[in-house]
N, C-alpha and C positions, 0 to 999 in steps of 0.2 A: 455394486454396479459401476461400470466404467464404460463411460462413452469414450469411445475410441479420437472423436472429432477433436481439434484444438482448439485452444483457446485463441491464439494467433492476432492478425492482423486485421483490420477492417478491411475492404477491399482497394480503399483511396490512401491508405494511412500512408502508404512510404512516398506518394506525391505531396499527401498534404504537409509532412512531418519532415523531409529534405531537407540535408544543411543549410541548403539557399533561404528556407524559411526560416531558422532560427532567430536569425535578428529582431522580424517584425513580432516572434510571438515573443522573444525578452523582453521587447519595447513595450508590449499591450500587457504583458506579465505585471514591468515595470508601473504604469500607467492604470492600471488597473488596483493596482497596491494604495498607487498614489491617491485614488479616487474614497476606497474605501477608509485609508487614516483619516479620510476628511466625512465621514460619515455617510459618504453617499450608498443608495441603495445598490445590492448585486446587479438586479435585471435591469437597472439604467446604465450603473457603468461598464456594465459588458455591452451594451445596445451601441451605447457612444464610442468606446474603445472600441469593442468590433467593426463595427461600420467604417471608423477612421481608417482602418487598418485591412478591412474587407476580409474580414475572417470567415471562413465558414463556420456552419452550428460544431464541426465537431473541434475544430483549431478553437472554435469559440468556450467550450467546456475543457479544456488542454489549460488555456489561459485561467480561466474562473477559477479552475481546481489548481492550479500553483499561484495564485494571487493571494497575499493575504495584506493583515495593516502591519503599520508598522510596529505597534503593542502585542498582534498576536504574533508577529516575527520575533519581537525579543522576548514575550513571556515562552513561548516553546522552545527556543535556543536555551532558555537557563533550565529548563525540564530535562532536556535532551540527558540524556543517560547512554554512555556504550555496554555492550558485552559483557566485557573482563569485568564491568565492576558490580556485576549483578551474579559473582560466582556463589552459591548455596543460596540465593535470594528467590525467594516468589515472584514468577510471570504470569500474566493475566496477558491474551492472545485475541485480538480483534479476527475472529477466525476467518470467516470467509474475507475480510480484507487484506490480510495480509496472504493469503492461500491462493486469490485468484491474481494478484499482482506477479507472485512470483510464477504461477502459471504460466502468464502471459508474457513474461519475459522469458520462458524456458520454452516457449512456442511461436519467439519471433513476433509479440507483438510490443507495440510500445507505449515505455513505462518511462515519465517527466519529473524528473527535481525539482518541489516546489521553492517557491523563495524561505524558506522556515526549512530546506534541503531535506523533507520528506519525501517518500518516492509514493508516487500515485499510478496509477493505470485509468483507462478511460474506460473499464470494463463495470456493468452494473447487474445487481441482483432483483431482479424484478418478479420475485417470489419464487423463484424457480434457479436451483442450481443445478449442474449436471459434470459431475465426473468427466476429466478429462483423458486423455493418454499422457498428461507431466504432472498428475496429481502425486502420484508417488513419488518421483523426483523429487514435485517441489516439497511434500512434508518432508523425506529423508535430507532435503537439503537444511529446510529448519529445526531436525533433530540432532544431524550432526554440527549447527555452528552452536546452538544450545548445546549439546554434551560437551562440545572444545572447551566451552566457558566455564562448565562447572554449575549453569540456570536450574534452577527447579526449587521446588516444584514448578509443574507449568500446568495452567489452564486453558482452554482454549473454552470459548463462547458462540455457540454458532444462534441466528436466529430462527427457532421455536417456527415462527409463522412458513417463512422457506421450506420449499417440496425437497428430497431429499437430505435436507438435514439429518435427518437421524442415521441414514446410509455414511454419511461424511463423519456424523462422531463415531460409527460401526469402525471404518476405517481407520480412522486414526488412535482409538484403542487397541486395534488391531496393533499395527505398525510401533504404536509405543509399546506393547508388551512381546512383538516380535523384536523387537532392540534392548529391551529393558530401560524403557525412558520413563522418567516418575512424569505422567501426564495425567491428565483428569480432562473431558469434554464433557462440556452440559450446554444442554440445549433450554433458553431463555425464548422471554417474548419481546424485550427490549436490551437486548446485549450494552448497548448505547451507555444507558444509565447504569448495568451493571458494572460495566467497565471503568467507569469513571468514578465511582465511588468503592471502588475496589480495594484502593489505599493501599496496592501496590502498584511498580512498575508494570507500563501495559505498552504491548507492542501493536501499534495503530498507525494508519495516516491521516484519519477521520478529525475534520478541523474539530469540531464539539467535542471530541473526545481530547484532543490534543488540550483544548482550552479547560479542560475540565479537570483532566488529571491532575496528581499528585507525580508523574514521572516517564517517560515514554524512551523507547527505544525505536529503533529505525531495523530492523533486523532483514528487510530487502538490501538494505547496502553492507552487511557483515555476508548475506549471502552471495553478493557479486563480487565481495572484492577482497576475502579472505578464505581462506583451503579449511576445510578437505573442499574441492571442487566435487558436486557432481559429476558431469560429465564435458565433453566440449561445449554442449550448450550454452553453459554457462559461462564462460568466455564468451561464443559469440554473444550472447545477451546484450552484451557491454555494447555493443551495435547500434541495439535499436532503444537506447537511453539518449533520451533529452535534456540536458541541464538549462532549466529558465528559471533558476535559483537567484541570475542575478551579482551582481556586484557585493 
């Protein structure tokens, strides 16, 4: 089943998201880091750091979701894993996280470098997933920088509770046995904890997971910034990225 619809833009995003705002969401990025090394809670220091800064609720989750402390910015920096070095190695796949991310960047909508330089999207699963028109795209583009590397096996994890799930692992065993990709998808009730105790490499943006793993890859940024290209898409993409990664 394919919804034709895209994933895309919110209808405020290219006003809220505009160069001219980058500084104040780096600042509140910034600031927001700063709050948390010191142990304060999420929903105050975004209450405080938003306000200062007169964020809206969605600039306000833009921030929260690329904020972290300064312990979980260097324990995921030393986790960080590229590509190349995962050639004949086992990947465990945060599925619809990393699937609706790059979606959304092959449909023009935008996706932020957190300070820990993981790419996130503002886009959420609220029990309900639905096939896009760049679903294809984007798995073909995460089977072809996987086969470049040499990755596999590879897992992917969808969650069990999610409506069409089992349509989404239909498909992507579909397309890995139309290419010949050693893939496996299973569908789980807590991906979360499988992923993280996986004790392999797992490609996620998911703080808990990040902080939990044994090893993580970033594979949104091996898809925007290394060939085989998709399409033009994927070029423009490069567009509607945000770096509030930070100093």
């Amino acid at each position: 089943m394919n919804d034709r619809r895209h994933r895309g833009q919110h209808p405020r995003d290219h006003a809220l998201f505009a160069p001219e705002r980058h500084p104040a969401l780096r600042r509140a990025v910034e600031e927001l880091s700063w709050l948390q090394t010191r142990g304060y809670a999420d929903a105050s220091a975004l209450k405080l750091v938003g306000d200062r800064h007169g964020l809206t609720a969605r600039q306000r989750k833009a921030a929260l979701r690329c904020a972290c402390s300064d312990a979980a910015r260097d324990a995921r920096t030393r986790k960080r894993v590229e590509l190349a070095s995962l050639a004949g190695a086992p990947l465990a796949i945060d599925g619809f996280n990393l699937l609706i991310t790059i979606e959304s960047l092959l449909s023009g909508g935008f996706v932020f470098v957190g300070r820990d330089r993981a790419h996130r999207d503002l886009a959420s699963v609220h029990g309900t997933y639905r096939m896009v028109a760049e679903t294809g795209d984007a798995v073909r583009a995460v089977g072809g920088r996987l086969t470049t590397a040499g990755v596999g096996p590879v897992t992917w994890y969808l969650d069990r509770p999610v409506s069409n799930s089992g349509r989404l692992r239909a498909r992507l065993l579909e397309l890995a046995a139309e290419h010949g990709w050693d893939w496996d998808a299973r569908l789980v009730n807590n991906p979360d904890h499988e992923l993280a105790r996986s004790g392999v490499t797992v490609s996620t943006s998911d703080a808990w997971i990040l902080d939990s793993c044994e090893a993580w890859v970033d594979i949104v940024h091996h898809v925007l910034h290394e060939p085989p290209r998709v399409d033009a898409r994927a070029d423009a993409a490069r567009l509607w990225l945000v770096d509030l990664s930070g100093p």
